[in-house]
N, C-alpha and C positions, 0 to 999 in steps of 0.2 A: 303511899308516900306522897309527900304534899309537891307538887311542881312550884320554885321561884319561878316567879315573873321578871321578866327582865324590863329593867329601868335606865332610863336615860338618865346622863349624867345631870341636867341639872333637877329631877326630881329626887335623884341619891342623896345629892347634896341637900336640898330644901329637907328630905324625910331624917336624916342624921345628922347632922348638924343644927346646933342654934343658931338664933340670928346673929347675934355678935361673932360668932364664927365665923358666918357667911358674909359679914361684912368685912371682917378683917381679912379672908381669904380674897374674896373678891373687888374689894377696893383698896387696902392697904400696902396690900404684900404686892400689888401693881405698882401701885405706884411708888415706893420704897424700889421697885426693881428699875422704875423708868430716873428714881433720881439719883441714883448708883450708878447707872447707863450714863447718863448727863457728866457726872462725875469723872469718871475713868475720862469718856471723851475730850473731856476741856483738860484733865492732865496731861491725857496722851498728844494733842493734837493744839499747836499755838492758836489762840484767837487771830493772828495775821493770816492766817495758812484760812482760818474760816470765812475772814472779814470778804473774801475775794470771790465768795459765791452768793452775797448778799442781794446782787443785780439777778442774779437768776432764780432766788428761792422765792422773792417777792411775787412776780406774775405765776409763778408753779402756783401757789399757798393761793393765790386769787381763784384761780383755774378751779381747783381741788377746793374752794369754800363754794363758788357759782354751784359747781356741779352737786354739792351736799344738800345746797339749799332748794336745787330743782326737785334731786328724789326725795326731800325730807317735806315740799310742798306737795309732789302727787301722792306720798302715803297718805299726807294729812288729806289730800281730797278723794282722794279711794276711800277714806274708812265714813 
C-alpha cells in the first residue's frame, strides 16, 4: 500500500490548483473581503465618530511603517 506524503498547505494549493485560481484565491477573494469590511464599517459607524481618532492613527501608522522599513532593510542585508 502506497503511504501519502503529507503536504503543506501552500504546496497543496500550488500542486492543485491553477494559477488563475491561485491568484483569484489569494489576492482577489482578500481583497473583495477587505472592501466589504471597509463597507459595513463606514455604514455602521458615522465619519464624525472616526474623524476624532485621526490625531492618533497618524504617529501609530508612522511607528508601524519606521519599524516595516528597519526589518524589511535587515532581510534585504541578511540575504
Amino acid at each position: 500500500m502506497k503511504q501519502e506524503l503529507a503536504m503543506s498547505l501552500e504546496h497543496s494549493l500550488v500542486v492543485h490548483f491553477a494559477p488563475t485560481q491561485l491568484i483569484l484565491v489569494c489576492i482577489f477573494i482578500p481583497i473583495l473581503i477587505a472592501f466589504f469590511g471597509l463597507y459595513l464599517l463606514r455604514k455602521v459607524i458615522p465619519p464624525d465618530a472616526l474623524k476624532q481618532y485621526h490625531d492618533i492613527a497618524g504617529p501609530f501608522f508612522n511607528t508601524i511603517g519606521a519599524l516595516y522599513g528597519i526589518f524589511l532593510a535587515l532581510i534585504v542585508a541578511s540575504t
